[in-house]
C-alpha positions in Angstrom: 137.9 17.3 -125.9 139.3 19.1 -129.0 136.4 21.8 -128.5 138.2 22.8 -124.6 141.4 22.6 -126.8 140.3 24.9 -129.1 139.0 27.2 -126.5 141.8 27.1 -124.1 144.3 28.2 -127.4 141.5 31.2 -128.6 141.4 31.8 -124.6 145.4 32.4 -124.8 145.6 34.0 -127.8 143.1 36.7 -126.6 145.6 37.1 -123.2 148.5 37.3 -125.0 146.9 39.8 -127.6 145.5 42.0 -124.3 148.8 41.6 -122.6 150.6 43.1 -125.4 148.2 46.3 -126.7 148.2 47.1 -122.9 150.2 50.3 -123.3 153.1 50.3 -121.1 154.0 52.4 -118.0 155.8 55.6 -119.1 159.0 56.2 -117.5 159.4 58.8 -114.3 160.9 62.2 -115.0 164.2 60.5 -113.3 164.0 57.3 -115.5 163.2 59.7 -118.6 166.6 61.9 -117.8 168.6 59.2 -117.2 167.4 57.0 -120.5 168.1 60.1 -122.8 171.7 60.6 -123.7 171.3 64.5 -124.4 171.3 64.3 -120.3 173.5 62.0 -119.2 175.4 64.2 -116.8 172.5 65.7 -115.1 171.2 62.4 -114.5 175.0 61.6 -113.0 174.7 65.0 -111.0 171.4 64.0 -109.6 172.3 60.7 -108.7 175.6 61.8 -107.2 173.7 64.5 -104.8 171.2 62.4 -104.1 168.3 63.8 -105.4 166.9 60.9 -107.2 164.0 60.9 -105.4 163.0 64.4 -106.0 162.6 63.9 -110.0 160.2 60.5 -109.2 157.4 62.2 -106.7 154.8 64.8 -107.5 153.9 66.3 -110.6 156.6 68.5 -111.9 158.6 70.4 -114.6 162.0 70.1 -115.1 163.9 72.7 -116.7 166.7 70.4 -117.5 170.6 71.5 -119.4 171.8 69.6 -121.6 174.8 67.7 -121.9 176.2 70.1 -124.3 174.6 73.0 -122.0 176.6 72.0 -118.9 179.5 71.0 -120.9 179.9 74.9 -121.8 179.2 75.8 -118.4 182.2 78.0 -117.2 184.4 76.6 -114.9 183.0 73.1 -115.8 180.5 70.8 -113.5 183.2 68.2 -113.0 182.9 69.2 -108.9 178.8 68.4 -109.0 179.5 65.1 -110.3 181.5 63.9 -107.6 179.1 64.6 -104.5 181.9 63.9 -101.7 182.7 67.5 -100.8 179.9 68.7 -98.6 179.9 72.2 -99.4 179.9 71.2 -103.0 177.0 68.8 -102.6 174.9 71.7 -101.0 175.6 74.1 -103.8 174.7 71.1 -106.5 171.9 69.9 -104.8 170.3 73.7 -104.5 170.9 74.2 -108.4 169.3 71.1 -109.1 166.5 71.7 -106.8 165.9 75.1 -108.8 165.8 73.9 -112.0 162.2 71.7 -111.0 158.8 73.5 -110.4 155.5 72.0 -109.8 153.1 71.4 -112.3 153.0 70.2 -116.1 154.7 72.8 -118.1 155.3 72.7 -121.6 156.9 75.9 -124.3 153.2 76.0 -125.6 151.6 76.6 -122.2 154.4 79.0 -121.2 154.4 81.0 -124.3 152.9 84.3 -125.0 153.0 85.2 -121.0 154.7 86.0 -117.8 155.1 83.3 -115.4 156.2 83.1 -111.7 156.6 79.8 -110.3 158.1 78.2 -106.7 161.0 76.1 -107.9 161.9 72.8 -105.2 164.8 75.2 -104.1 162.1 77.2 -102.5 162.9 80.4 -104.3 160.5 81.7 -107.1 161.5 81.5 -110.6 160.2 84.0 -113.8 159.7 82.6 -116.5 159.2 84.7 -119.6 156.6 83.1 -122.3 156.6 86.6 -124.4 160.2 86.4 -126.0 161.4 83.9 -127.9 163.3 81.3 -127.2 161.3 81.6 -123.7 163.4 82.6 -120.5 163.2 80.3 -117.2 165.5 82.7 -114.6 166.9 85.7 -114.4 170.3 86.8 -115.8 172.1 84.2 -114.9 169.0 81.9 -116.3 168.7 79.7 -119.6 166.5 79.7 -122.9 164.1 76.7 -123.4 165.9 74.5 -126.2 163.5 72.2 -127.4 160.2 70.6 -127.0 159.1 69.0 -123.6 159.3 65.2 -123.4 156.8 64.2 -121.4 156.9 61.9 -118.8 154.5 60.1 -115.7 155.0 62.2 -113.3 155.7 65.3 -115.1 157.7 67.5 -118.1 161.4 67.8 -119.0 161.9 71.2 -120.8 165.7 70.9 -122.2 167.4 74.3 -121.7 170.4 75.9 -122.7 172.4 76.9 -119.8 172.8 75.5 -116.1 170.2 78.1 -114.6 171.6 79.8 -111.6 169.2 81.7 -109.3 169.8 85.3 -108.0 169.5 86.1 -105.0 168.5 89.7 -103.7 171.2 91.5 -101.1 170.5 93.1 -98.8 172.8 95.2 -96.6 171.2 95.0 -93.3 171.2 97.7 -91.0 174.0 98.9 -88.9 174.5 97.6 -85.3 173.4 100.3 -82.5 
């Protein structure tokens, strides 16, 4: 009898031991955001524009602003934080969609080149590898501001700005 003893303690030791080296599940991009203060109010503008489940599916980059980023933001983000004014929401919800593109990105496999990428917003996105700090957007676009942290499903790439796509006009051609 002490000998099953014996081997049902060593029996739950050895669980116990396996239960606990068993690494645990890393965090979704969303659950990533939203656990690290330096972007508590992106996480607050992607849950108030519903958009949570954009940051959890797929594999993806997100080139995501800062607190202190959207804090300096011109004319504040106070209205994005809200989500109950519709025309609002649809302007948030197409910045937020623009700052994700597919794929694992990281500074080190951006730099040293030119990239074009499809952002979620549907519009394409240059990123510029060969200046430094590196360049996601345009003009009115934002300089990479730190490491990537990764995460399951994908990359957070802090950034400097609120990136704003640019959109090409076009005067369309007079009426005969």
């Amino acid at each position: 009898m002490k000998t099953i003893g014996s081997f049902v303690s060593a029996l739950s030791i050895l669980a116990c031991s396996v239960f606990l080296a068993a690494p645990a599940m890393a965090a979704d991009v969303y659950q990533t955001l939203k656990a690290d203060p330096q972007f508590s109010l992106l996480a607050r503008m992607i849950e108030a524009n519903d958009l949570k489940f954009r940051y959890t599916q797929g594999t993806i980059t997100v080139f995501a602003p800062t607190d202190a980023a959207l804090l300096a933001q011109p004319g504040g983000v106070d209205d994005m934080l809200s989500g109950e004014n519709p025309s609002v929401k649809e302007n948030a919800r197409a910045l937020l969609l623009y700052q994700i593109v597919t794929g694992r990105h990281t500074p080190e496999t951006l730099a040293g080149k030119v990239t074009e990428a499809t952002t979620l917003q549907r519009s394409k996105v240059r990123i510029d590898g060969t200046r430094e700090p590196i360049r996601f957007g345009g003009e009115f676009g934002a300089n990479v501001a730190g490491a990537a942290i990764s995460a399951s499903n994908g990359n957070i790439v802090p950034v400097d700005a609120l990136p704003i796509p640019v959109f090409d006009e076009t005067t369309p051609p007079p009426v005969q």
